[in-house]
VEXDREN-2710 file (C-alpha; in Angstrom, 1 decimal):
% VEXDREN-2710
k/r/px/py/pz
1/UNK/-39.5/2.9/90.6
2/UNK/-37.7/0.0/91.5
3/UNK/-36.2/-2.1/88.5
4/UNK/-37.3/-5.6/88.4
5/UNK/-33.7/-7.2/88.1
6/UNK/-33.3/-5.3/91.6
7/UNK/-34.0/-8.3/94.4
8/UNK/-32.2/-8.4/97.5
9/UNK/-31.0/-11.8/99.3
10/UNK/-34.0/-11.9/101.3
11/UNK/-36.6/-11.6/98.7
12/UNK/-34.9/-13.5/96.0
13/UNK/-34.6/-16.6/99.0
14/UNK/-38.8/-16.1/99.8
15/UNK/-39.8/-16.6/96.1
16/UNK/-37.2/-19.5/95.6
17/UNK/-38.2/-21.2/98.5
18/UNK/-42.2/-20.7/97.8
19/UNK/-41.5/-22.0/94.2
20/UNK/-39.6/-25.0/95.8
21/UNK/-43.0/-25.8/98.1
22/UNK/-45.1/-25.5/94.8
23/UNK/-43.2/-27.8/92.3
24/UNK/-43.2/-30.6/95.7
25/UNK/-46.9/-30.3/95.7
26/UNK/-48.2/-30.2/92.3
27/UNK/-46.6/-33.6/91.1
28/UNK/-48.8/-35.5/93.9
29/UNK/-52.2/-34.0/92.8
30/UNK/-51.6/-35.1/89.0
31/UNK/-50.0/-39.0/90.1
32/UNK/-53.1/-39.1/92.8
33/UNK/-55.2/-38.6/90.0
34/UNK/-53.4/-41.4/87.7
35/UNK/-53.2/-43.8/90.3
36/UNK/-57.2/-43.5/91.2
37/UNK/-57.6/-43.8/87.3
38/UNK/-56.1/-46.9/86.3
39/UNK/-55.2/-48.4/89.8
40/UNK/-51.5/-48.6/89.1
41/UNK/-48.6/-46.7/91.0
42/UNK/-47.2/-44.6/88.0
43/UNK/-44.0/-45.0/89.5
44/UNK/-43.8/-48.0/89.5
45/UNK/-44.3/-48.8/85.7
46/UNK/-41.4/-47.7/83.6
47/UNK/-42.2/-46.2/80.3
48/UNK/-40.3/-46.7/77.3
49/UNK/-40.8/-45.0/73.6
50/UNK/-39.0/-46.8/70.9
51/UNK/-37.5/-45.2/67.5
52/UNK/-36.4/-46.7/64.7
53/UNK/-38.8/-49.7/64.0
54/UNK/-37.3/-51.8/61.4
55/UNK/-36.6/-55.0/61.9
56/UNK/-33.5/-54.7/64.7
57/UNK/-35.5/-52.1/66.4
58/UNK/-38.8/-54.7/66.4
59/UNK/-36.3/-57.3/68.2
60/UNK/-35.3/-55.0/70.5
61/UNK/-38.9/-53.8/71.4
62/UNK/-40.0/-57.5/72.0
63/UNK/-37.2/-57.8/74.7
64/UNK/-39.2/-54.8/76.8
65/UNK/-42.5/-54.8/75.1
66/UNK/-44.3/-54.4/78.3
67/UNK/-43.0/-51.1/79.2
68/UNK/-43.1/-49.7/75.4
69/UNK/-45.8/-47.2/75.1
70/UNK/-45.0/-45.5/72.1
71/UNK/-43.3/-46.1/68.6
72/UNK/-41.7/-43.9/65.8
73/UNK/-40.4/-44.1/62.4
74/UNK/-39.8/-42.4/59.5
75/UNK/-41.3/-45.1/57.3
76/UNK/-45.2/-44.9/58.2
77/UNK/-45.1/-49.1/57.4
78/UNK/-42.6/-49.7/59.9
79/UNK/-44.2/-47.4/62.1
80/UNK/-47.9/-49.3/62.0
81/UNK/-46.5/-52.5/62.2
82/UNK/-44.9/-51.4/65.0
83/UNK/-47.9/-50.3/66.8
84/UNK/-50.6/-53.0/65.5
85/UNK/-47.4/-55.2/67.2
86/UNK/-47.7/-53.4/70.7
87/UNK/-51.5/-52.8/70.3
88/UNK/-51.7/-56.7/70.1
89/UNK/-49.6/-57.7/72.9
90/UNK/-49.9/-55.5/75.8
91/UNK/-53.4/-54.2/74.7
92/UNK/-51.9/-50.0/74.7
END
């Protein structure tokens, strides 16, 4: 029986260049699909998560508050603030 861990440079170069065609094909069905579903080009639209909402972190977010699609704290306050803020301004 031949041991798994056994692959010659022929075989090993077939699988890594079928895995290779597979990984360049998959991201275009799932950004064809974004792209038909909200009529923007995904990449195109950069997306930014902020942490740390407090009151520099709020300043900060204002400066790029179209591109923020996600906030995080560890006080919940800060944290809903934070997203009734965003939720307001660019409608996310």
């Amino acid at each position: 029986m031949k041991s798994p861990w056994s692959t010659n440079r022929r075989e090993f170069l077939r699988q890594a260049a079928l895995g290779v065609g597979a990984g360049l094909a998959m991201p275009n069905l799932f950004l064809n699909k974004t792209f038909a579903a909200t009529g923007e080009n995904p990449n195109e639209f950069v997306r930014i998560g902020v942490i740390g909402t407090g009151g520099q972190g709020v300043a900060n977010m204002r400066a790029i508050m179209k591109n923020v699609t996600a906030v995080c704290d560890v006080d919940k306050t800060h944290a809903a603030s934070a997203a009734a803020l965003v939720e307001k301004d660019t409608g996310r």
